[in-house]
C-alpha positions as a printed NumPy array, in Angstrom:
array([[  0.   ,   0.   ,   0.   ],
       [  1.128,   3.426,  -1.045],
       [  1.707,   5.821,   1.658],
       [ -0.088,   9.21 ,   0.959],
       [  1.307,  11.898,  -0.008],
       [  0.601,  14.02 ,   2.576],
       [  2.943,  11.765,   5.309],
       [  5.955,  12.589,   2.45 ],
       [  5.508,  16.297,   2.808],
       [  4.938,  16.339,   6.867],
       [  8.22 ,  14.285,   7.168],
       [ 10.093,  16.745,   4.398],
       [  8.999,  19.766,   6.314],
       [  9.769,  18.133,   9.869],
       [ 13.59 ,  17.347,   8.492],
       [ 13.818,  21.103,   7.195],
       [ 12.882,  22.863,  11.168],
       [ 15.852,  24.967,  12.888],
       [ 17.773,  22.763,  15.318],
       [ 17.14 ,  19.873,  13.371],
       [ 20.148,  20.666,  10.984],
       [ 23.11 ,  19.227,  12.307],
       [ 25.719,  22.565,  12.782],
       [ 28.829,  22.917,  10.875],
       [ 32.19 ,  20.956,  12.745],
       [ 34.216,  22.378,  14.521],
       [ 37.423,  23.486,  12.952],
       [ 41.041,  22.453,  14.014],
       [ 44.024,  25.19 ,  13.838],
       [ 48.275,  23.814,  13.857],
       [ 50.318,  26.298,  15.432],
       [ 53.913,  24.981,  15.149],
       [ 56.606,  26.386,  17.459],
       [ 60.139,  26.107,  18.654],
       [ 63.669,  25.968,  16.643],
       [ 63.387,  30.002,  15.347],
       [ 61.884,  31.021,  18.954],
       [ 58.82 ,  31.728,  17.455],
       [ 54.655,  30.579,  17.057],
       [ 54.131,  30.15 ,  13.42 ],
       [ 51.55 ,  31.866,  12.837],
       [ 52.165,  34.569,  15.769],
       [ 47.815,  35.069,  16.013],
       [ 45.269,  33.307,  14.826],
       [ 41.354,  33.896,  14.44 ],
       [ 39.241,  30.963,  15.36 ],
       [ 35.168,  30.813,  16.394],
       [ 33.754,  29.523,  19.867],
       [ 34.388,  25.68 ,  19.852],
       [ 37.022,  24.69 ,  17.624],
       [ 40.518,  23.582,  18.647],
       [ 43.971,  24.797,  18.463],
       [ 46.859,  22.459,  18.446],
       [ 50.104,  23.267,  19.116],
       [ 53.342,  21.071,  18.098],
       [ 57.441,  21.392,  18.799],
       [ 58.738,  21.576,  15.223],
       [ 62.113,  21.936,  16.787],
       [ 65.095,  19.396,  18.413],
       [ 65.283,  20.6  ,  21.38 ],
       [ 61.828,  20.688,  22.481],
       [ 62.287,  22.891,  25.534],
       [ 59.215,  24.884,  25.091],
       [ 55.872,  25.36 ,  27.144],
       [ 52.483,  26.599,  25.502],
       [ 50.87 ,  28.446,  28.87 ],
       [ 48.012,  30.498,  28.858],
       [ 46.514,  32.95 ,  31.506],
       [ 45.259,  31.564,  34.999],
       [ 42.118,  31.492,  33.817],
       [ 42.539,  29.304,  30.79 ],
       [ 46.127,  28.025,  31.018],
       [ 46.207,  26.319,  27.732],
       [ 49.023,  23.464,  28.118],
       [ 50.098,  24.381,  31.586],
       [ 53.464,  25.252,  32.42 ],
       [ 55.14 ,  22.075,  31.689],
       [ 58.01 ,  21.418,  28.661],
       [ 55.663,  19.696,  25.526],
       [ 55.992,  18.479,  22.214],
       [ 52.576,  18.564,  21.283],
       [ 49.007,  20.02 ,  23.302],
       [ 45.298,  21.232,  22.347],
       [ 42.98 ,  23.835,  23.863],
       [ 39.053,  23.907,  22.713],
       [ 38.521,  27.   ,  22.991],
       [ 34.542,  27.775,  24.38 ],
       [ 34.535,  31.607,  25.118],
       [ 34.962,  34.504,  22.71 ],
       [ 38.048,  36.444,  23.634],
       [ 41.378,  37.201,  22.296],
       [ 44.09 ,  34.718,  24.664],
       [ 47.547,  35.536,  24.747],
       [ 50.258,  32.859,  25.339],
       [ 53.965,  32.248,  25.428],
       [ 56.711,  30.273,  26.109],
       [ 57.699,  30.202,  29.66 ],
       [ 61.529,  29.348,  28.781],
       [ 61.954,  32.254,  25.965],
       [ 58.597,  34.358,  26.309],
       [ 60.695,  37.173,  27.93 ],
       [ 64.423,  36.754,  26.706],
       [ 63.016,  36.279,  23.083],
       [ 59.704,  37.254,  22.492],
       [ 58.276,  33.769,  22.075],
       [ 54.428,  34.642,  22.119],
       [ 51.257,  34.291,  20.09 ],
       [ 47.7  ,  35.176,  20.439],
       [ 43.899,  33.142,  19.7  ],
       [ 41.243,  35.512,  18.599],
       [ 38.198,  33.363,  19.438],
       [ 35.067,  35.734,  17.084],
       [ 31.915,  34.959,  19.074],
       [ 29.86 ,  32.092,  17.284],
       [ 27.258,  33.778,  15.016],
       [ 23.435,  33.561,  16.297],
       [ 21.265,  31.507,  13.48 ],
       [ 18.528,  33.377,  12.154],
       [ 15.127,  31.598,  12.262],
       [ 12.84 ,  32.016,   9.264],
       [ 10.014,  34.062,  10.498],
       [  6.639,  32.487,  11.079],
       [  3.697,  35.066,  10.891],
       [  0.735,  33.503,  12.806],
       [ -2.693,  33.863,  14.839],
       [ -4.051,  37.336,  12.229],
       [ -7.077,  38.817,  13.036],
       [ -8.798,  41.657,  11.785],
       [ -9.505,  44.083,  15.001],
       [-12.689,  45.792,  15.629],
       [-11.871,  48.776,  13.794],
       [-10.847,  47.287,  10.694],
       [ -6.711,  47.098,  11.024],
       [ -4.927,  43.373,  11.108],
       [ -2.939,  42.167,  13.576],
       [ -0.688,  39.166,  14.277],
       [  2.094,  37.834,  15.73 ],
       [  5.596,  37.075,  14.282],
       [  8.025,  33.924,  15.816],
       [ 11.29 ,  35.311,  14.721],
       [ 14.928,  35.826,  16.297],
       [ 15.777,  37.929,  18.834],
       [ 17.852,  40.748,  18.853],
       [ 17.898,  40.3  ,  14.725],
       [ 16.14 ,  43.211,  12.357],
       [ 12.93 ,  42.048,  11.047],
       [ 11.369,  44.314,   8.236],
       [  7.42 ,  43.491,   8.156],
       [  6.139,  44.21 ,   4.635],
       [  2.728,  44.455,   3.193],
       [  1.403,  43.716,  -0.55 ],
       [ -2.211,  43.785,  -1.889],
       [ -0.573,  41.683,  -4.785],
       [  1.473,  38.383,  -4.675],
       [  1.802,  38.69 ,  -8.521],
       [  3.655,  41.936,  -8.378],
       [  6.573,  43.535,  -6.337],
       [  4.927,  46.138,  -4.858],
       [  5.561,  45.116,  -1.275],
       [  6.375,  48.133,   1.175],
       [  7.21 ,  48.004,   4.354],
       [  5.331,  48.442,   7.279],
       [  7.392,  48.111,  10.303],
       [ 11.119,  47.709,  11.048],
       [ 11.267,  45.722,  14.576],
       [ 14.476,  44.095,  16.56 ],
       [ 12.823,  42.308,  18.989],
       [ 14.358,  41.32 ,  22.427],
       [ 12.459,  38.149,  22.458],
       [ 11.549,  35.472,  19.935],
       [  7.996,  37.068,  19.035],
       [  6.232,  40.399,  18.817],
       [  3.178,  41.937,  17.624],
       [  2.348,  43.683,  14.466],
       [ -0.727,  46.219,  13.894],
       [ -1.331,  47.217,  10.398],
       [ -3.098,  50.746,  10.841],
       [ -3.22 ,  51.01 ,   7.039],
       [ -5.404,  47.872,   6.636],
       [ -8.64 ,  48.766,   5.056],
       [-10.98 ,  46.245,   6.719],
       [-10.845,  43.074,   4.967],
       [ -9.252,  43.964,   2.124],
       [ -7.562,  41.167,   0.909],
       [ -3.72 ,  41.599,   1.887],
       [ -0.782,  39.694,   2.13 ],
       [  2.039,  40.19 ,   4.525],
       [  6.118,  38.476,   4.898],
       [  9.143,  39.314,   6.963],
       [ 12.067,  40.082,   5.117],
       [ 15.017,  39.525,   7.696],
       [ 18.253,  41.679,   5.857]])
């Protein structure tokens, strides 16, 4: 027996929801360091949750890789090789304990703050008030611009905006004071 149609499209949509997505890996960075005194390369830009690894390209492997207090990277001990996942935005400055002062034998992780994801919009419960204007609610992002746009028209591009809102939650209400009552109109949320 056939399943309908209709069970294909639920499950499609379902797969499609935010969250659902699995997020992008998190990315690895090789900082190599010792024979020239040096961290090669000196500073390096990473996002919230991926790794750096450090490794003693030298001979002599008389190095350390240590961090502030607060995130002390690969401690204070000598090491050939060490990781740090780094989970905070920040900029984190390290050196070499042995030759940090005598020969400058530092670097520096800029961690960028991981980007917010933008869910679509999702324009729901409209109803037409008492004195003829619409109004409904829009399930958006917080803290992300949201440009609520009216058209009497699908067929055409005539769409103008109505409101501009950032939100400090995940919904908020929109009143269309321009709505003759029930005149056929159709509304979206452009998010730039």
């Amino acid at each position: 027996m056939k399943t309908p149609r209709l069970n294909h499209l639920i499950l499609a949509g379902l797969c499609l929801l935010p969250g659902l997505v699995p997020s992008a890996p998190a990315a690895t960075t090789n900082v190599a360091y010792g024979g020239a005194f040096t961290f090669r390369p000196a500073v390096v830009t990473i996002q919230q949750g991926d790794t750096v690894i450090w490794t003693d390209a030298g001979t002599i492997h008389n190095h350390t890789v240590t961090g502030p207090a607060s995130d002390p990277l690969c401690g204070g001990a000598l090491v050939t090789s060490c990781s740090w996942t780094f989970t905070n935005a920040g900029s984190f400055a390290y050196k070499c304990n042995t030759h940090g002062a005598t020969f400058g034998m530092t670097g520096l992780v800029v961690v960028a703050s991981a980007p917010v994801p933008v869910v679509p919009a999702l324009l729901t419960n409209m109803t037409v008030l008492s004195n003829g204007q619409a109004q409904f609610q829009v399930l958006s992002t917080a803290l992300h611009t949201n440009q609520v746009q009216a058209s009497a028209n699908l067929a055409l591009s005539n769409w103008i905006t109505i409101s501009t809102v950032f939100p400090a939650t995940n919904s908020f209400i929109v009143t269309d004071s321009n709505a003759p009552g029930f005149e056929l109109r159709f509304y979206r949320v452009v998010q730039p």
